[in-house]
C-alpha positions as a Markdown table, in Angstrom:
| # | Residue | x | y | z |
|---|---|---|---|---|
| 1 | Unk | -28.9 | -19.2 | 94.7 |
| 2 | Unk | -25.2 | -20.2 | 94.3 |
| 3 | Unk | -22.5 | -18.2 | 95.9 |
| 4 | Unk | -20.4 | -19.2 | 92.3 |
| 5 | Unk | -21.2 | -19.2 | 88.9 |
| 6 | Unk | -20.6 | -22.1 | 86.7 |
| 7 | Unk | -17.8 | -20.9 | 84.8 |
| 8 | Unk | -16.5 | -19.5 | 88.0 |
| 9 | Unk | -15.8 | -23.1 | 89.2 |
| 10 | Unk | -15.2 | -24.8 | 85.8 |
| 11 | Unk | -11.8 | -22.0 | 86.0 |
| 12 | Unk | -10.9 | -22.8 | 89.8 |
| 13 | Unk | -11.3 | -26.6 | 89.2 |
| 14 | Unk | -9.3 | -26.3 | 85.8 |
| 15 | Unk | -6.1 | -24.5 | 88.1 |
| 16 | Unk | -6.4 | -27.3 | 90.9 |
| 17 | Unk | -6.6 | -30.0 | 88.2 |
| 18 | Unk | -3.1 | -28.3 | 86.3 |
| 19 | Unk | -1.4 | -27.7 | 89.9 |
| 20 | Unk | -2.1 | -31.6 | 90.3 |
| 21 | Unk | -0.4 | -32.1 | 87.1 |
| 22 | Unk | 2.3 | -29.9 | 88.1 |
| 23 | Unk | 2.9 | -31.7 | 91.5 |
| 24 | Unk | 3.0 | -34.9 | 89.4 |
| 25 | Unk | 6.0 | -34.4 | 87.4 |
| 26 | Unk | 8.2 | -33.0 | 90.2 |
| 27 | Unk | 7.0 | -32.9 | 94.0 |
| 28 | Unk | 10.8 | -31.7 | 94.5 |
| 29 | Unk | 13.9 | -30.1 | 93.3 |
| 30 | Unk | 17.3 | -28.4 | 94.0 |
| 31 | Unk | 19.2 | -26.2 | 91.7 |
| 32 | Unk | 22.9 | -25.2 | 92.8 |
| 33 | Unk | 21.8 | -25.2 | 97.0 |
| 34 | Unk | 18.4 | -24.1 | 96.4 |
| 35 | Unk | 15.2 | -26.3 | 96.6 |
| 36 | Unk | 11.6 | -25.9 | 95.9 |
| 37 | Unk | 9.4 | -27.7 | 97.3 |
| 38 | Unk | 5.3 | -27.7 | 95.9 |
| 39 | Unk | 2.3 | -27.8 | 97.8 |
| 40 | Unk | 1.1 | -31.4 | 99.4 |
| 41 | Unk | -0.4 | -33.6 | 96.6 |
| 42 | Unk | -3.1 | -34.2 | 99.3 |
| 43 | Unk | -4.4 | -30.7 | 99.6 |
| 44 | Unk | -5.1 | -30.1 | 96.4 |
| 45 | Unk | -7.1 | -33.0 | 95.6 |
| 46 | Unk | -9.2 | -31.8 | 98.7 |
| 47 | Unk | -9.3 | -28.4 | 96.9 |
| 48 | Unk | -10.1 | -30.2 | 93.7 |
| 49 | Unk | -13.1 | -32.4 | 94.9 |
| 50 | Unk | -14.4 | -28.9 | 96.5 |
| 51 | Unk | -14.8 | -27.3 | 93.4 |
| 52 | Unk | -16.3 | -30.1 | 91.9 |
| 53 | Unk | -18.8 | -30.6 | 95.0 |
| 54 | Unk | -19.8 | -26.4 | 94.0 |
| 55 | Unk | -19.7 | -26.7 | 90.3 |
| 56 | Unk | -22.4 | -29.5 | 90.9 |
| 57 | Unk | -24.5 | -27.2 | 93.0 |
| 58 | Unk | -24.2 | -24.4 | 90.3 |
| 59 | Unk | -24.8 | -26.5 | 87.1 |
| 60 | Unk | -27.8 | -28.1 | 89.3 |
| 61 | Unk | -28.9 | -24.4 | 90.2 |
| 62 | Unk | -28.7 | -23.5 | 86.7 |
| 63 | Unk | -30.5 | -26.3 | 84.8 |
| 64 | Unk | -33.6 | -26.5 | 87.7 |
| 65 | Unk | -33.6 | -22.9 | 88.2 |
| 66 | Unk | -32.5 | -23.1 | 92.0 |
| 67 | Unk | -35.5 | -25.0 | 93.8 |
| 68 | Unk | -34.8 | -28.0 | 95.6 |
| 69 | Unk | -37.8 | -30.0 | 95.6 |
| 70 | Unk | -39.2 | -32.1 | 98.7 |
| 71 | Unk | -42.2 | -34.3 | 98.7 |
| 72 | Unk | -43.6 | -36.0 | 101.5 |
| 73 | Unk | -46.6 | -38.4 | 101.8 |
| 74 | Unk | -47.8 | -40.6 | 104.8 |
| 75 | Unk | -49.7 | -43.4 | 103.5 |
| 76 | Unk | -52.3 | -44.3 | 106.0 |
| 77 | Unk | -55.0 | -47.7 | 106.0 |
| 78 | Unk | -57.9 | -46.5 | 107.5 |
């Protein structure tokens, strides 16, 4: 069972991908001696491949209904 649903993570990976596209435009500004300065561009592309990574397992989860399937043969010549 997934910890998150599906439209769970499409919403969190939708905020990581705008906050990308926020750091993009301006990593960096100063207005009359005050400066803001926005989160490392390299965290959150860690935080966006994350929630890609779970929205994987929870599409997976909810198109095979949850069961990872392992088969295992040994071929023997007798």
């Amino acid at each position: 069972m997934a910890i998150y649903s599906v439209e769970f993570c499409k919403r969190k990976l939708n905020t990581w991908l705008a906050a990308e596209e926020a750091i993009a435009t301006g990593q960096r500004y100063q207005i009359e001696g005050r400066s803001l300065t926005r989160a490392d561009l390299y965290d959150v592309r860690k935080e966006i491949e994350f929630w890609e990574g779970k929205l994987a397992v929870a599409a997976a989860e909810e198109q095979y209904g949850g069961r990872n399937r392992v088969f295992r043969a040994v071929i023997r010549d007798v």
